[in-house]
N, C-alpha and C positions, 0 to 999 in steps of 0.2 A: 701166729700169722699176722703182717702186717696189715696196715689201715688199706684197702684198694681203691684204685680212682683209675674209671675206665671214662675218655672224653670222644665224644663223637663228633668231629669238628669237617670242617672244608680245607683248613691251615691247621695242619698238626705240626707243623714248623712255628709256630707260634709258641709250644709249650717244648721244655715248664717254663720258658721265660722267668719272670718272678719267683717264679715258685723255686726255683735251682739254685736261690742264694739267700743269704744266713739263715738263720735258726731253722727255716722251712727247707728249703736245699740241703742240709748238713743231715738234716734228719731223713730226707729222699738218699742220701747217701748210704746212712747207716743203716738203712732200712727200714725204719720205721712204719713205713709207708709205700705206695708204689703206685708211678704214672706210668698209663700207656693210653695213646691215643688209636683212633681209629676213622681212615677215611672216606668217611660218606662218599666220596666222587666214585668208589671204588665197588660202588652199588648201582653207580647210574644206567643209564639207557642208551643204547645206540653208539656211534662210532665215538661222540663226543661225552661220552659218561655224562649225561643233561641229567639233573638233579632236579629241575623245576622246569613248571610250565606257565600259564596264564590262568588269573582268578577267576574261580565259574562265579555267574554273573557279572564279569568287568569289574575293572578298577584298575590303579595303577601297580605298578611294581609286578612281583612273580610269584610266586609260591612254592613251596618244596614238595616235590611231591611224598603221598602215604607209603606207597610201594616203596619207595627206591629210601626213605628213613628205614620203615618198618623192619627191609632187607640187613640193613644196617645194624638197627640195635640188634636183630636178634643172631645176627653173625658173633655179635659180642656179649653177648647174653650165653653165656655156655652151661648147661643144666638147670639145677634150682637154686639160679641165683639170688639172694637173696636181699642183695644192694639196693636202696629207693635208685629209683628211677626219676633223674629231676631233665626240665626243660626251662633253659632260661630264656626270661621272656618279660619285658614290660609290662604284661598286665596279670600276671603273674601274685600271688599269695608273696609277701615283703620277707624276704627272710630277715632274720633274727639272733642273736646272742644265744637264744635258748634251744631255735632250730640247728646253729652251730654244734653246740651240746651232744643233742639227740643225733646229730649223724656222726661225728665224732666218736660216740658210745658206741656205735654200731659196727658191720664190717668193711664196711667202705661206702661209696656211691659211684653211681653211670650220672654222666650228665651230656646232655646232648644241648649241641650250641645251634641254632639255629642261622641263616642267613636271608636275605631277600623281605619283601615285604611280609611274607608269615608262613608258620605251617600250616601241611594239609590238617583239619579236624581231626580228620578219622583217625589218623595215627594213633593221636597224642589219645583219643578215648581206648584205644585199640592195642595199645600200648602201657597205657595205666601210666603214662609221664605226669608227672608232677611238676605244674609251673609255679614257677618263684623268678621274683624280683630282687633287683638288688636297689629300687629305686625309680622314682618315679620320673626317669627319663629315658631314651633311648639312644640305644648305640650301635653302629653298623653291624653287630654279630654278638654273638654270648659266649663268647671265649674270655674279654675281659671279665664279665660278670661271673663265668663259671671260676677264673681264676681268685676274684675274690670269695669264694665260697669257699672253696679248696682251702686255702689261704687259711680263712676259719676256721675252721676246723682240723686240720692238720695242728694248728699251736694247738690245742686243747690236748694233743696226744700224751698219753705218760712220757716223761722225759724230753720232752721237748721241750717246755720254757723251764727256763732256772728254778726259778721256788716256785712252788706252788700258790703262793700268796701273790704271785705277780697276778692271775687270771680271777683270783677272786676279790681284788679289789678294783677292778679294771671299770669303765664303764656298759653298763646295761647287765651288769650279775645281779646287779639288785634294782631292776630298774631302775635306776638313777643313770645321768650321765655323774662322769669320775669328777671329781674334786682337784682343784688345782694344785701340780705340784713346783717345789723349789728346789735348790743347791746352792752350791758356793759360786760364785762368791757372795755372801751375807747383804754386797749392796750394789746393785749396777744399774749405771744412769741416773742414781737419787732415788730407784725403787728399792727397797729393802726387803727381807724375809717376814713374812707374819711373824709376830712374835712369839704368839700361841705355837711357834712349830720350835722355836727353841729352848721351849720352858720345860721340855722334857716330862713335863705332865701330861703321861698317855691319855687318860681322860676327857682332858679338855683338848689335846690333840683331835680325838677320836669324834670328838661334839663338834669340831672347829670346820674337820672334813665335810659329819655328814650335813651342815648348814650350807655349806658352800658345792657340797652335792645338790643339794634342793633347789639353791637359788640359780648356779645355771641350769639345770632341766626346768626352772619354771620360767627363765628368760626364753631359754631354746627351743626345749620341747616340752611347751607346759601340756598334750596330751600324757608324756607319761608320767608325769606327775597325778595327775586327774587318774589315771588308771590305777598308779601304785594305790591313792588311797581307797579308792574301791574296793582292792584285793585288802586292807589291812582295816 
């Protein structure tokens, strides 16, 4: 059975976008995997399918309503499904390399994209949605965010990237961001190749990466650095 990705979006016209093209599209193709989306609007209320109202206690923007999601996922929710259930969402648990992993192992995921200033609460408890970020900023809706998730995890599937050694030397498999790489030509601009990469001495090859792993994650992201050595 393929990998499943059920999205509950406003614009289902939107997908798969990205996702429909190389190695991620080629594999939607062959089947590896399988997108279907699902229209919230298609749940709403009243003559104009209205999906949201106004914030109890005031504020700006609108909210979506509990009813007319909750009608939603569970339209797409068909027995004892067993997929997490994710909500993309700015303030949201950070997804991850490793959170990639674990849904990738699994048999697919629902992800619901939200729109407007926020969801109802009750839903998302009521529902057991699981929010995650893709980052600490925001975007008009979680459709792009749900597509970078997808995105994630989809390449992890068997057969999907070329060698296997592509995804485990990538950056954040070992907490490390990756190590810089080269090609031919040997010299462009008056910059050259490290030499250490032509000396054909795997070893010091292998020493020359993980140093120059360390030192950008500790320009960049010296939290996971700080973290790696905790764990070790």
């Amino acid at each position: 059975m393929s990998w499943r990705v059920t999205v509950l979006t406003l614009f289902p016209e939107i997908f798969p976008g990205p996702l429909g093209a190389s190695l991620v599209g080629d594999a939607l193709q062959r089947g590896a995997w399988s997108l279907e989306t699902k229209q919230i609007r298609d749940h709403g209320l009243g003559r104009h399918r209205s999906v949201d109202d106004t914030p109890a206690g005031g504020g700006p923007g609108m909210v979506m309503r509990a009813d007319v999601l909750a009608a939603a996922l569970d339209a797409a929710i068909a027995g004892d499904d067993p997929r997490p259930r994710l909500l993309m969402s700015p303030r949201g648990v950070p997804f991850t390399q490793s959170a990639a992993g674990e849904l990738a192992a699994g048999p697919g995921v629902l992800i619901g994209c939200g729109r407007f200033e926020a969801i109802d609460e009750r839903v998302i408890e009521a529902r057991g949605l699981r929010e995650v970020s893709i980052g600490d900023f925001v975007l008009a809706g979680g459709e792009v965010a749900a597509m970078a998730v997808i995105e994630s995890c989809v390449r992890l599937l068997p057969g999907v990237m070329g060698k296997e050694a592509s995804g485990e030397e990538e950056s954040f498999e070992h907490g490390l961001l990756e190590y810089p790489h080269y090609t031919r030509p040997r010299e462009w601009e008056g910059r050259a190749i490290p030499e250490v990469l032509l000396s054909g001495d795997h070893a010091r090859i292998a020493a020359w990466r993980r140093a120059e792993a360390e030192r950008l994650t500790g320009e960049r992201r010296p939290e996971l650095l700080k973290k790696k050595s905790r764990q070790e």
